[in-house]
C-alpha positions in Angstrom: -83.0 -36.7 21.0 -82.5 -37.0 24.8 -81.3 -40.3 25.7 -81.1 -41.5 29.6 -81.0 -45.2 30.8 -84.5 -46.7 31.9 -85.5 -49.7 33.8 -88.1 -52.3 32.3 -85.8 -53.8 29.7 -88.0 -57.1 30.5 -91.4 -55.4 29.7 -90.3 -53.7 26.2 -91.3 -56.6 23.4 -88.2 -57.9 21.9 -87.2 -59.0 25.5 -90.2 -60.3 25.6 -90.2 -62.2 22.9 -86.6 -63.7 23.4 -87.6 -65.0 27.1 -90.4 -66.2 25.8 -88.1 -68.6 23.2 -85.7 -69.3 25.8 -88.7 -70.4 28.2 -90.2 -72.9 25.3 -86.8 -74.0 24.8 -86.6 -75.1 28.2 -90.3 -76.5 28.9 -92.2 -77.9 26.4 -95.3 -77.7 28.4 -95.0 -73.9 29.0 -98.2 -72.5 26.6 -98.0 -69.0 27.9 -94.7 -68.7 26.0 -96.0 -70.8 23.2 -99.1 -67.8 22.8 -96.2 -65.3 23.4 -94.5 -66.4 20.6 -97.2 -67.1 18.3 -99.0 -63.2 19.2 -95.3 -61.2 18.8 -94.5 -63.2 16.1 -97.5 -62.9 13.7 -98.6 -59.7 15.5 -102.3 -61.7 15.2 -105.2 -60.5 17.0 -105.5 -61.9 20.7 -109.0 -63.3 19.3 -107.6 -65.1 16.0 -105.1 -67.3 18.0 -107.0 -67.9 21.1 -110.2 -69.2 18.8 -107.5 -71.1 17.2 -105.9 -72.6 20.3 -109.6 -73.2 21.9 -110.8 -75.3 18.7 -107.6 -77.3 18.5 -107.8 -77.8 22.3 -111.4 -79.0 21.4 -110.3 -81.8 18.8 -108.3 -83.5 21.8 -105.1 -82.0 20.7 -102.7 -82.1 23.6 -101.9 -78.7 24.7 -98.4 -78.3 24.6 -98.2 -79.5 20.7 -100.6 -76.7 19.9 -98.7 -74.8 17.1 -95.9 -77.5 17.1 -96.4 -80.5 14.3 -98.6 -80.5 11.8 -100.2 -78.8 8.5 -100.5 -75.2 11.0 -97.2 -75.6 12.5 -95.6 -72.6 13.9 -91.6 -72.5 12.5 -90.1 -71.4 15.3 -92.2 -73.4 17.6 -91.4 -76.3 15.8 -87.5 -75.0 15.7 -87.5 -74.7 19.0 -88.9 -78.3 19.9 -85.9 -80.0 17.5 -83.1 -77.7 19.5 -84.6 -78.5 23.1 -82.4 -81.5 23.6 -79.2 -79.4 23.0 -80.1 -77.6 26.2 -78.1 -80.4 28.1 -74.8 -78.6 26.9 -75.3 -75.1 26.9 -74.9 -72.7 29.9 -77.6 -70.2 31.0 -76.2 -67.6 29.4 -75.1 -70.1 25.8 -79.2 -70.8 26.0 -80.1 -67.3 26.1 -77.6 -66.6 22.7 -79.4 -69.6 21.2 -82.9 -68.6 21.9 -81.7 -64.7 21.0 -80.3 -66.3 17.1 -83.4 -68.6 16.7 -86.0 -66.2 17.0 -84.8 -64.1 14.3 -86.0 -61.1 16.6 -83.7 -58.7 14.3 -86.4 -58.9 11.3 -89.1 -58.5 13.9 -87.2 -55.5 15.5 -87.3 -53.9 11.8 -91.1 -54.6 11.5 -91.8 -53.4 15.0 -89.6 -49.7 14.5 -90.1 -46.6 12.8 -86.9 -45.5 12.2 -82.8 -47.4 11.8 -82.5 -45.7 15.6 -85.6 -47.3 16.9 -84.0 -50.7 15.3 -80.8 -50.1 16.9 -82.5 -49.1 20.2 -84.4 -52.6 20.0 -81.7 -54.6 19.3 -79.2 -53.0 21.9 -82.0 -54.3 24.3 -81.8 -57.3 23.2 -77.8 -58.0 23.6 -78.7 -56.2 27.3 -80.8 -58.9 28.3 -77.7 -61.1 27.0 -75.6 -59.5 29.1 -78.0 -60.1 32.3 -77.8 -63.6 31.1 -74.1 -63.4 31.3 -74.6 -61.1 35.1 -77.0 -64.1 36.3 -73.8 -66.6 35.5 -71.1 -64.3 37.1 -73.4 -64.0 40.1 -73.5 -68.0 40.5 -70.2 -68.5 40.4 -69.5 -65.9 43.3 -71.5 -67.3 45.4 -71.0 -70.5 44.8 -74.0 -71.7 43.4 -75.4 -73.9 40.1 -76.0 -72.2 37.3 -79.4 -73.4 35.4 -81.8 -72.0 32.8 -84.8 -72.3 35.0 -82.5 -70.0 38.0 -81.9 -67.4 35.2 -85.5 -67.6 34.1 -86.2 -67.0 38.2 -83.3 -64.6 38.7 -85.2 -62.2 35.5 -88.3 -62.3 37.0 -86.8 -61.5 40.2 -84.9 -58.1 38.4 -88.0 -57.4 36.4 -89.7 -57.0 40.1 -87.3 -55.2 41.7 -87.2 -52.5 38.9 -83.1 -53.1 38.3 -83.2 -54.6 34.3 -82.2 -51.4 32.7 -82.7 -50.6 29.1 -80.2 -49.9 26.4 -79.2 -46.0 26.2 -79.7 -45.5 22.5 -76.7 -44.1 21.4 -76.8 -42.9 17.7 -78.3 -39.6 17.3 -78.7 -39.1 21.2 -76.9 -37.2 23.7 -77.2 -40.0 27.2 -77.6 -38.1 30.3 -75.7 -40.5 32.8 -73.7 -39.6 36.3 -70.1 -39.9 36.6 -70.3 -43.1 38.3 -73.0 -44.4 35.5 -70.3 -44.0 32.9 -67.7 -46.2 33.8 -66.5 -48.6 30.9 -68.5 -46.7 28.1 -67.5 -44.7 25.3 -69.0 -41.4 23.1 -67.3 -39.4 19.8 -67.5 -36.5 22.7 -68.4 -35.9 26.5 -69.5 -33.2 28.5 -68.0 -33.2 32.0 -70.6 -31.3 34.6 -70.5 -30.8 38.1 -67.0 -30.1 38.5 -68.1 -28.4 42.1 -68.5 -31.3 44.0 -65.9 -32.3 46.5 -65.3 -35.3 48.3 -67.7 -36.2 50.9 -66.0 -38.5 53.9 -67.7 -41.6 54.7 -66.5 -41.2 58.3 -70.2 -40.6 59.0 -71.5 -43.1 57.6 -71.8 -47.3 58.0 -69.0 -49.1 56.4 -66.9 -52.0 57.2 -63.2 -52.2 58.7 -60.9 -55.2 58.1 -58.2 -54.9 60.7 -54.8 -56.8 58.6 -55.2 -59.5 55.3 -58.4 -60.3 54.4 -59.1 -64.4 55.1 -60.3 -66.4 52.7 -60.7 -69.0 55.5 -62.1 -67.0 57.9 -64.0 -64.2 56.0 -65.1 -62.4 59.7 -61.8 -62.3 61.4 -60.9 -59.4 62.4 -63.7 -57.5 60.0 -65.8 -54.7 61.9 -69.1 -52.9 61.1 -68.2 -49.2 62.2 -70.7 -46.5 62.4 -70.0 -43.0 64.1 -73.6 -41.5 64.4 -73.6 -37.4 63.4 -76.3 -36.0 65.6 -75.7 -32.7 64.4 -77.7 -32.2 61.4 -76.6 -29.2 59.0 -75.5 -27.4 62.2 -71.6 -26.3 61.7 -69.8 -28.7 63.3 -69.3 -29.0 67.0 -65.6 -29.6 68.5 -66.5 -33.6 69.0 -66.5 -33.5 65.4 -64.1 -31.9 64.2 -62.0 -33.8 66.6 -63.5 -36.8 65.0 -62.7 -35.6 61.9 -58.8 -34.3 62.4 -58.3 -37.8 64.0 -56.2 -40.6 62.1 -59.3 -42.6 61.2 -60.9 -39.4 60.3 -57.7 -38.3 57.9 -57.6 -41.7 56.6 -61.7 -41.5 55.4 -60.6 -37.9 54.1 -58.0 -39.7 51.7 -59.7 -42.7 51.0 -62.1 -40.3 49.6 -60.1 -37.6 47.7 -58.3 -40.7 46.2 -61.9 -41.9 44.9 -63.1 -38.9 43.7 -59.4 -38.4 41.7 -60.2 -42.2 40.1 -63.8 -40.9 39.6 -62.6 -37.9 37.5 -60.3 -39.5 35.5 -63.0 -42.0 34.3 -65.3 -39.4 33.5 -61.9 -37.6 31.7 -61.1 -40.7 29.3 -65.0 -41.7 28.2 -64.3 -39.0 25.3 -63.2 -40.6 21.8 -62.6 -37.3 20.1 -63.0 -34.5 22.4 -64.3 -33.4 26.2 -65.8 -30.3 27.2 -65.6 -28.8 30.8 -68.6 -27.3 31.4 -68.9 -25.1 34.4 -69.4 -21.1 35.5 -67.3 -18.2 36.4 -69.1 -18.4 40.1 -66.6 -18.9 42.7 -66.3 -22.7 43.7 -66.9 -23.8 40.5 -64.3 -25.6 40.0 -63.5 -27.1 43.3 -63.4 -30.8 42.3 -60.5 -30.4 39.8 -59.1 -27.8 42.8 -59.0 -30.9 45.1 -57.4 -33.4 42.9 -55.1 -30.7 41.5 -56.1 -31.0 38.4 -57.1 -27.4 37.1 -53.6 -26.3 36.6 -53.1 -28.7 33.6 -57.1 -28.5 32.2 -57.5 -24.5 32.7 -55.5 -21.8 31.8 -53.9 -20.4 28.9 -52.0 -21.2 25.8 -48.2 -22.6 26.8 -46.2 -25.2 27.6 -46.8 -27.0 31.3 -44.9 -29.4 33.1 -46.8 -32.3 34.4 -46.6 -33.8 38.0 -44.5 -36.5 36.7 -42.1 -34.4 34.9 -43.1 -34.6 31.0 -43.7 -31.7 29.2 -47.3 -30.8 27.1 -48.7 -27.8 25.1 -51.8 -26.1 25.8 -53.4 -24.4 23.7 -56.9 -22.3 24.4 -59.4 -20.9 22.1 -62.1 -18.6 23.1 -65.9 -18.2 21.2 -68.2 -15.6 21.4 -72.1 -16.2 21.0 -71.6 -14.9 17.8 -69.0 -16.9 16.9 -71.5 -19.7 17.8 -74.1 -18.8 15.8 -71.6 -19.0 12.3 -72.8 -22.5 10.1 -70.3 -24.4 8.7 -69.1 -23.9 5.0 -72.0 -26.4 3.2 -70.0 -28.8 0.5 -71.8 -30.5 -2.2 -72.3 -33.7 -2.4 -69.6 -36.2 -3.7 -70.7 -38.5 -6.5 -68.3 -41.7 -6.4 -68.3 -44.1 -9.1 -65.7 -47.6 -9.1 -65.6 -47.1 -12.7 -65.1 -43.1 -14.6 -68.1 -42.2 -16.6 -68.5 -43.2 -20.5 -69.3 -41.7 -23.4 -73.1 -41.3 -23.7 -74.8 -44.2 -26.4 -75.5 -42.8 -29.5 
């Protein structure tokens, strides 16, 4: 299974259904998340519970108690009304955990799934939307601003809309196709590194920002720039303006500042391995030309030896070589263990 990551973690239905808990939680009047609830829940036919709202609408039953007291009573409705008051002392993301453990949306994730991935896959999503929770709070507290259920509520719709609420990369049985950059702060049993012809690209062509000195906290503009050298040239070779541009010191300085990223970029792309990383590229000339920049191809290729690091210490390399064929032998099959706490008895007479 081919596993990427993928936007719409709002739309998929255990998100869904979690929002719509933490919205009920919040306002008892809300009767969109009260249906919500009440359809995902019982996975009951659009008809059956709107005939059912309609005739209890009809018996002057107030609308936002629909499902909530008596003999019909929805449980988690009902749940949710009794916890509402201890909304005054939870954070955004606290509410969101809440509304995540009293939905019980693990069972439903089991009925909803075919398979222990598509379980996993549904729950992942869920802790995601968690974590927005938790991105919605750190966001606040950068800028400075109050932190409340009904801004995160906003703030979800808002990243539903703008297409940036990612799903969770389902990770057992999958191989995740991610960038470099995507895979900062994640782990797999073992990683293939690709690419590994791509340089550094200078951002002396392109809009950044310049800060002349210490940054102040007091005065955040001081001495901060917007700098922008246009590059009218196209895919042309490059004229003598700009390679005079480029052998200048700002120039030299973009063309470290970018080596030195593209060296912290490798090496996070290097350690996302548990058990072992591959190096994936082709005899073509170039190939290698990103680990030839950061000067790291003399200690990843080459043959079986002792090396001496950059810093001194001393390591063993040791390289194998397969053939297709070798590639194509199975693995020695082993029968099955049978393990028992206790050792077998005699058989009853």
């Amino acid at each position: 299974m081919l596993s990427s990551p993928s936007r719409r973690l709002l739309r998929t239905p255990e998100a869904l259904f979690v929002v719509a808990c933490l919205r009920r939680l919040q306002d008892s009047g809300d009767t969109v998340a009260s249906a919500l609830i009440v359809a995902l829940s019982e996975g009951a036919d659009p008809a059956e519970w709107l005939r059912d709202r309609i005739d209890y609408l009809a018996t002057d039953g107030k609308a936002h108690l629909w499902k909530v007291d008596g003999a019909d009573a929805h449980p988690l409705l009902a749940r949710l009304a009794a916890l509402r008051s201890r909304l005054k002392t939870l954070t955004p993301s606290e509410a969101m955990r809440l509304a995540k453990a009293e939905s019980h949306v693990a069972e439903l994730a089991s009925r909803w799934s075919d398979s222990p991935q598509d379980v996993g896959t549904r729950l992942a999503n869920v802790e995601a939307l968690v974590a927005m929770a938790k991105a919605y709070e750190n966001e606040c507290t950068s800028s400075r601003k109050p932190a409340t259920i009904g801004g995160l509520l906003q703030w979800l719709q808002h990243q539903g809309s703008e297409g940036t609420d990612k799903r969770a990369v389902a990770a057992e049985g999958a191989v995740t196709v991610m960038t470099h950059h995507g895979a900062k702060g994640l782990e797999w049993p073992v990683v293939v590194l690709t690419s590994l012809d791509e340089v550094a690209r200078t951002n002396l062509w392109s809009v950044r920002t310049a800060t002349l000195g210490q940054f102040d906290a007091q005065r955040p503009l001081y001495d901060r720039f917007i700098h922008y050298w246009p590059y009218p040239y196209g895919r042309c070779n490059a004229p003598e303006a700009a390679a005079a541009a480029e052998a200048s010191a700002i120039g030299q300085a973009m063309a470290k500042a970018a080596k030195d990223e593209n060296t912290r970029l490798f090496y996070v792309s290097l350690t996302r391995a548990r058990d072992a990383v591959v190096l994936a590229y082709t005899t073509r000339k170039g190939a290698l030309d990103w680990l030839e920049e950061i000067g790291a191809d003399g200690v990843l290729i080459g043959g079986t030896g002792d090396i001496t690091l950059p810093d001194g210490r001393n390591v063993s390399r040791l390289r194998r070589k397969w053939t297709a064929d070798d590639c194509l032998v199975q693995p020695i099959a082993t029968e099955p263990q049978v393990l028992r706490w206790f050792s077998r008895g005699a058989p009853l007479a």
